[in-house]
C-alpha positions in Angstrom: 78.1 92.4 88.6 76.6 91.5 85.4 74.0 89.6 83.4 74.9 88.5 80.2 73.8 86.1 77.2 76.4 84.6 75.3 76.6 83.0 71.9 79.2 80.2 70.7 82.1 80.1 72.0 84.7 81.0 69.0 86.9 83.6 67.6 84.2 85.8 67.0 82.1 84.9 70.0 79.9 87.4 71.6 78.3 88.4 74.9 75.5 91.2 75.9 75.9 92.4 79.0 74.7 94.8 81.7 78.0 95.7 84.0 78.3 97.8 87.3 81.5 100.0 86.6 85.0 99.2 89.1 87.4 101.4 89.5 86.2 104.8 90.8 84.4 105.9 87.9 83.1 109.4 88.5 79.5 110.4 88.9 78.1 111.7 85.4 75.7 114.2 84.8 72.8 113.4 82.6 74.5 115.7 79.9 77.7 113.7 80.0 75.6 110.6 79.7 73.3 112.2 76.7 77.1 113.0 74.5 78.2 109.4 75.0 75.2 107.8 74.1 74.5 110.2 70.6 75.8 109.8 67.7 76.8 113.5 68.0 78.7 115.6 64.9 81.6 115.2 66.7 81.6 111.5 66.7 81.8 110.8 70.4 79.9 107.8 70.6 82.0 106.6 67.7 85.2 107.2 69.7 84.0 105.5 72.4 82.7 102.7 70.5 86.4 101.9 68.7 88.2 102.6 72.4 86.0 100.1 74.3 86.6 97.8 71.8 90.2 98.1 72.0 89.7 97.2 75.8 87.7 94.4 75.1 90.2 92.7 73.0 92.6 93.4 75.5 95.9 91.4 74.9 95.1 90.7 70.8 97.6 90.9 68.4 96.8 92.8 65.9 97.8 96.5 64.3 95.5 96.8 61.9 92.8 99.6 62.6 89.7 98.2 60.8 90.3 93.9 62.0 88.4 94.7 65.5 86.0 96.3 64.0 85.3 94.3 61.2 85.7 91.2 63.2 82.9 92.8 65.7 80.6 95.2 63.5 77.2 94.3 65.7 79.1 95.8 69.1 78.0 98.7 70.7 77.8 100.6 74.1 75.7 102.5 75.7 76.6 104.7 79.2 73.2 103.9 81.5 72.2 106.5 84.4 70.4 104.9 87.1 69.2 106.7 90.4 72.0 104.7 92.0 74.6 105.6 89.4 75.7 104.2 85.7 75.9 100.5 84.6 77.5 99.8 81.2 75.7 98.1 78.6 77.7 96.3 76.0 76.1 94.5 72.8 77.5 91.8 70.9 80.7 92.3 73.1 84.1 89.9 72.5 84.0 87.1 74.4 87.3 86.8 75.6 86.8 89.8 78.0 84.2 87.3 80.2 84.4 83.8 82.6 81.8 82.4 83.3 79.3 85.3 82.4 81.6 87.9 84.7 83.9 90.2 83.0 87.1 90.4 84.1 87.8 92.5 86.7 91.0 94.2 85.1 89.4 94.8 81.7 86.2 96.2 83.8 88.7 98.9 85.1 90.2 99.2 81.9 86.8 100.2 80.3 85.7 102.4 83.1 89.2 104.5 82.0 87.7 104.6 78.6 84.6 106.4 79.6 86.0 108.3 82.2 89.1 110.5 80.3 86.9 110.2 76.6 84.3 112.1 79.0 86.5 114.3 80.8 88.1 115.7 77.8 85.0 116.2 75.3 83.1 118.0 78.6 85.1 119.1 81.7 88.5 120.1 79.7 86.7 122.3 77.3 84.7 124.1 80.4 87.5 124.8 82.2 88.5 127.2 79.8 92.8 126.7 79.3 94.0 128.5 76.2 94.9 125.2 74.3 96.3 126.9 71.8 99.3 127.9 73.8 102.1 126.2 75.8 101.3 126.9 79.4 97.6 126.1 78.8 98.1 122.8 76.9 100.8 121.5 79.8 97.9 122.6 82.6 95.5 120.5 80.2 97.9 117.6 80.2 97.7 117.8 83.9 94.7 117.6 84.6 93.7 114.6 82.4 96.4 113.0 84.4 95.1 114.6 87.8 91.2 113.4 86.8 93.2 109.5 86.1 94.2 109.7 89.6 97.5 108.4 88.9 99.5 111.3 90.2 101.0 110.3 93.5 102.2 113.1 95.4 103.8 111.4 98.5 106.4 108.9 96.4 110.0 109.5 95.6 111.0 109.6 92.1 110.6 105.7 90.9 108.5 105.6 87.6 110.2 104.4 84.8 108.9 105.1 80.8 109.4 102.3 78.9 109.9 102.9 74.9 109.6 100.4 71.9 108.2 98.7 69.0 105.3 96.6 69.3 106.8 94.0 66.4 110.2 92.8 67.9 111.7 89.4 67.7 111.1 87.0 70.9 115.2 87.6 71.9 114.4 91.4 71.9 111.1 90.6 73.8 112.3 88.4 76.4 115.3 91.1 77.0 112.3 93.6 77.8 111.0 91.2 80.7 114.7 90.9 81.8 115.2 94.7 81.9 111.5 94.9 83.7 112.4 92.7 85.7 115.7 94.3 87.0 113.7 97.7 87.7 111.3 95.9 89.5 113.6 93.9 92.0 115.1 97.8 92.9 111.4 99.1 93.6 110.6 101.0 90.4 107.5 101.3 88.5 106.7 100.6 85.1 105.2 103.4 82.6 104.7 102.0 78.7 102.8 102.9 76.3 100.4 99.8 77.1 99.9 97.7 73.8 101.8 94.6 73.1 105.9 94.0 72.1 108.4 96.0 74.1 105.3 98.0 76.1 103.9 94.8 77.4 107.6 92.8 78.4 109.0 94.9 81.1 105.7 95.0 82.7 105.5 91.6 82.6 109.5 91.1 83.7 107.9 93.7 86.7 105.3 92.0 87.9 107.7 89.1 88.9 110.1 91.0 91.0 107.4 93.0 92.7 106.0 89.8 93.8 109.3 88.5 94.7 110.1 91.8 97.1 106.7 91.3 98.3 106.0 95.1 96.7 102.5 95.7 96.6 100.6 98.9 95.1 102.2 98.7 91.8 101.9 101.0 88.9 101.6 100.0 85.7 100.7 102.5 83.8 99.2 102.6 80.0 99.3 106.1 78.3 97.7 106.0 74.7 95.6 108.1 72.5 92.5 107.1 70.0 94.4 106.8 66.8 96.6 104.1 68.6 94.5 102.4 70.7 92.3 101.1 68.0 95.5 99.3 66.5 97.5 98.3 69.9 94.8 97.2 72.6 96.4 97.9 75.7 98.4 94.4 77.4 96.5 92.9 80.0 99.2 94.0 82.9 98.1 97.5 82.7 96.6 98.7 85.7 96.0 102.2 84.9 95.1 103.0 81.8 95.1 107.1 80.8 93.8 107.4 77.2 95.1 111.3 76.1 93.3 113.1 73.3 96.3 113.3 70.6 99.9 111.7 70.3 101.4 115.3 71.3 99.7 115.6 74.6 100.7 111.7 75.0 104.2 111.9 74.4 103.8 115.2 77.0 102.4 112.7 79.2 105.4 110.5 79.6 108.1 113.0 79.7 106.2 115.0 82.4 105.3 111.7 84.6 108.5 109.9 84.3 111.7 109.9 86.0 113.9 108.3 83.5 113.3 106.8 79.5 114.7 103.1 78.8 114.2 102.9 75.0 114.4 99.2 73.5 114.1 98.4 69.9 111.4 99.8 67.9 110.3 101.3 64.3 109.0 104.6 63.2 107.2 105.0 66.7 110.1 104.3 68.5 111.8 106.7 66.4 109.3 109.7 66.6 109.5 109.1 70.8 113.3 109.2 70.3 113.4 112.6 68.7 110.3 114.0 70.6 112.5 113.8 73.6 115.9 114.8 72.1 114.5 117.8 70.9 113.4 118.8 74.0 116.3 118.1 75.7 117.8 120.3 72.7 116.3 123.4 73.5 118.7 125.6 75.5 116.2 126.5 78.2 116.2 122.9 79.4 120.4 122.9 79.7 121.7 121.4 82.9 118.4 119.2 83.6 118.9 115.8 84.6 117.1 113.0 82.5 117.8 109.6 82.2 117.5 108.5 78.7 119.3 104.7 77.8 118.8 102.9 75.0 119.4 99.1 75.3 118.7 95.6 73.5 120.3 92.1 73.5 123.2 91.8 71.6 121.5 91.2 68.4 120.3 94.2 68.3 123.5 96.2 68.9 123.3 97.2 65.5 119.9 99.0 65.5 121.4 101.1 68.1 123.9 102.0 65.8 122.1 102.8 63.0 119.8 105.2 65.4 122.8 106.7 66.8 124.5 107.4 63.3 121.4 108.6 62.3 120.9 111.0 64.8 124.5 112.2 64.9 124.4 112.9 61.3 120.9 114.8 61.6 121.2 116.5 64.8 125.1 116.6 65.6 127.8 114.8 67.6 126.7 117.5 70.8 122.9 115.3 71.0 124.9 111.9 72.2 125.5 113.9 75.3 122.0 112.7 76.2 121.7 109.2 76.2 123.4 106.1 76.6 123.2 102.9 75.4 123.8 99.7 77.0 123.8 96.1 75.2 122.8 92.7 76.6 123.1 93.6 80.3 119.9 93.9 82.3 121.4 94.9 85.7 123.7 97.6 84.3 120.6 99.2 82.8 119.0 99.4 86.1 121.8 100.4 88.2 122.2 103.2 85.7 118.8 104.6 85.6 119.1 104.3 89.7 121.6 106.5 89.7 119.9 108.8 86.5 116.8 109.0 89.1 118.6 110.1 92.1 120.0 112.6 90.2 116.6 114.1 89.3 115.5 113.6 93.0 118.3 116.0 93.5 117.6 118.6 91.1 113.8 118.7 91.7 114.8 119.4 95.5 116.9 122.0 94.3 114.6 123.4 92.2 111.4 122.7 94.3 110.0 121.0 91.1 107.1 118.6 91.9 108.2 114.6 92.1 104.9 113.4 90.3 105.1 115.9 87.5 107.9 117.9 85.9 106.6 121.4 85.2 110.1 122.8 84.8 110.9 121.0 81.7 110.3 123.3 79.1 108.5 122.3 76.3 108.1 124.2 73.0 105.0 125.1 71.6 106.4 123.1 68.1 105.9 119.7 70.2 103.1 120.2 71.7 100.6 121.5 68.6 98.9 118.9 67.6 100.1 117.7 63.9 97.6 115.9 61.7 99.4 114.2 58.6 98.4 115.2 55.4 100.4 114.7 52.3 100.5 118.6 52.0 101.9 119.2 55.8 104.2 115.8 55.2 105.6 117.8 52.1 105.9 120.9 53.7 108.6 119.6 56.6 111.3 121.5 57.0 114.2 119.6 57.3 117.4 120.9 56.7 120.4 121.7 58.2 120.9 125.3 59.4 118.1 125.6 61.7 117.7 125.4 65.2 118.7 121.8 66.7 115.2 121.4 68.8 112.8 122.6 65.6 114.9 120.7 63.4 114.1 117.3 65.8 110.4 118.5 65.9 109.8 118.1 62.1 112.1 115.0 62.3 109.6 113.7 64.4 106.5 114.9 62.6 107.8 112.9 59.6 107.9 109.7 61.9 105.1 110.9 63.3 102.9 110.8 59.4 104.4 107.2 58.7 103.3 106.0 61.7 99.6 107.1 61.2 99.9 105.7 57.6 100.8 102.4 59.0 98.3 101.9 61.7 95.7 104.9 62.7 92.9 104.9 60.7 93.0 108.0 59.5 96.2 107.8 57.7 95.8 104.5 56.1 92.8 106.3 54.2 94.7 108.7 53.1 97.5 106.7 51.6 94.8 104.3 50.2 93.1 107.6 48.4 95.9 109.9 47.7 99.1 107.2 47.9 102.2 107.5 49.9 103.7 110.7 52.2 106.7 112.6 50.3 108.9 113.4 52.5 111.7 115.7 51.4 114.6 117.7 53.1 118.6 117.7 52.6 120.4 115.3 50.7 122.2 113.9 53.3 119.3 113.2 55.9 116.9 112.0 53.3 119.5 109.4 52.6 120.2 108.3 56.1 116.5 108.5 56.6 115.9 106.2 53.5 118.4 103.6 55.1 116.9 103.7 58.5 113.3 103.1 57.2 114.3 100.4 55.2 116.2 98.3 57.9 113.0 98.5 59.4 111.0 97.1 56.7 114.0 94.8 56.7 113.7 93.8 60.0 110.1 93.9 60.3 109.6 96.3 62.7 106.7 98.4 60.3 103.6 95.8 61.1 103.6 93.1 63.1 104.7 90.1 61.1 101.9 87.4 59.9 100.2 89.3 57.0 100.3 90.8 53.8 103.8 92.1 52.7 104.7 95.7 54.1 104.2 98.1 51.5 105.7 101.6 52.7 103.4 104.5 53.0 106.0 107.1 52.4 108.5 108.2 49.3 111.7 109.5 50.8 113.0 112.0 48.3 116.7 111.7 47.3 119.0 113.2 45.2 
């Protein structure tokens, strides 16, 4: 329910309303409701603000950080408390997210996950009192964001599938996503992305599809994001639970915690830093012997990309880290029948182990990926990447560096910096600063950096070599 007033209908067309939240949004205290409304020092209300906005636009195309906002600077919201509950008022809101004066019941959801985990985390996380600043007490935090988003299903065999990618792919590599979604789905898995458009958005929608055809019903398409991303990749409108985690660290923790199995399909720098997030976990030598699925796959024009990631990592990481993936080209089917029988085997071993099925708390995760890293020039300079070390820290500054050109390309915070103090060094060993240099530039070359359609991509990095 809802009573709105809305102006002309065009691209930047507006609507106020006054909206009943769906979706089982918590009860909130009148001091919850007091920290979303201020404009606080800690710039709740400002998070908020960009996040519902993202929601809003749901299904845009768009990576650029500031467009939304720009093209919307009169929106606002506001978190009502009423004697029967909260309504949410929304001011010179996007028009798109309304029919007929009703907003849509999926984005309604969508925005009550908004308020609900920006909430939980700025009040209920910090009372609870883990140590965040070590390993056992960040994974327990992880949990119970994801415990508070209700999509933790004890009673389900293993069946959730991450899906990895880039959200600027060509329409081949994009309809292969739907194909591969679409071959998980007819075999009763779910679908777990990382909610914006490109290769998060096809296998959902390949999903959907096969789901319907097995008459499955009680689907699970999950959206995992964090602020910084949000803002430049609003979720795609299949997502049906949306889980928006405080930083990219305690994301990624997200996935590889919830998920059974990892497709990865062609991507850039994100792709990348997801690649090596998970490698280098699977690295470490406390996590020897456990079973996860990890393929990476694209049509058959993209057989090269897999290559060139495969070299790459080889030649950064060792011959010894192909032991943990596969990859598959142009065949939907075999992809699926192979994580099938990845996912049985982790049935297996959480039986053995008497490891939960909705949330791996064996996999050991080192404190190195889980502290949150915020990309200045002077931590981008000080990566340590050299041969020599440990395989599993070596992979965690590897992804750090993917990790600071991604928020130079798209989070808001890293474009400023590049626009005030220029581009990231980013330095190390002769021999990985020149595969690295070859790998970023195939993906300016390919355009996989910004989605295509706008200004030419102008790198936000220097890759040192000698």
């Amino acid at each position: 329910m809802n009573d709105t007033n809305a102006a002309t209908r065009d691209k930047s067309a507006t609507v106020s309303a006054r909206i009943s939240p769906v979706g089982g949004l918590d009860i909130l205290s009148r001091n919850e409701v007091m920290r979303l409304r201020g404009a606080s020092d800690s710039g709740l209300h400002a998070l908020l603000r960009r996040c519902a906005l993202a929601v809003l636009t749901s299904g845009s195309i768009s990576d650029d950080p500031r467009a939304i906002l720009e093209q919307y600077p009169d929106f606002d919201i506001q978190v009502l408390q009423q004697d029967r509950g909260i309504k949410i008022e929304l001011s010179h809101a996007p028009a798109q997210a309304f029919v007929d004066g009703q907003i849509i019941r999926g984005i309604n959801e969508l925005l009550v996950a908004v308020v609900r985990d920006i909430v939980y985390v700025s009040t209920q996380l910090e009372q609870i009192g883990f140590d965040l600043d070590g390993s056992a007490g960040l994974t327990q935090g992880v949990f119970e964001i994801l415990r508070n988003a209700r999509i933790l299903k004890p009673h389900i065999d293993p069946n959730l599938v991450v899906c990895w990618g880039g959200h600027s792919i060509s329409r081949e590599e994009y309809d292969y996503t739907k194909s591969v979604g679409y071959q998980l789905g007819l075999r009763g898995l779910d679908i777990c992305t990382g909610c914006g458009p490109g290769a998060m958005k096809g296998p959902m929608k390949g999903a959907t599809i096969a789901h319907a055809k097995q008459r499955r019903r009680h689907n699970r398409y999950i959206g995992i994001t964090e602020p910084g991303i949000i803002a430049a990749e609003s979720p795609n409108p299949i997502v049906n639970h949306l889980v928006i985690m405080p930083d990219i660290e305690k994301r990624l923790e997200a996935f590889v915690r919830m998920g059974h199995g990892i497709i990865v399909f062609p991507g850039g720098v994100g792709t990348a830093e997801e690649i090596l997030y998970l490698l280098g976990i699977l690295l470490h030598p406390d996590n020897a012997g456990t079973p996860f699925p990890l393929i990476f796959t694209g049509p058959r024009q993209s057989a090269a990309y897999f290559e060139q990631i495969d070299r790459f990592l080889r030649l950064a990481l060792g011959d010894e880290v192909a032991k943990h993936y596969q990859i598959i080209v142009d065949d939907p089917a075999a992809v699926a029948r192979s994580m099938i029988k990845g996912i049985d085997k982790v049935r297996n071993h959480r039986l053995d182990t008497k490891d939960a099925f909705f949330f791996n708390w064996a996999l050991q995760i080192p404190l190195v990926f889980q502290t949150p890293f915020r990309p200045t020039h002077e931590a981008m300079r000080a990566l340590q990447i050299h041969h020599g070390r440990p395989l599993h820290e070596l992979a965690a500054d590897l992804r750090r560096a993917f990790s600071g050109i991604v928020a130079g390309n798209v989070k808001e915070e890293g474009v400023q910096a590049i626009e005030q103090s220029g581009p990231f060094d980013i330095d190390g060993d002769a021999d990985i600063m020149r595969a690295l240099d070859k790998l970023l530039q195939a993906f300016v070359d390919q355009h996989r950096m910004k989605l295509p359609g706008g200004a030419a991509y102008v790198p936000c990095y220097r890759v040192i070599t000698r």
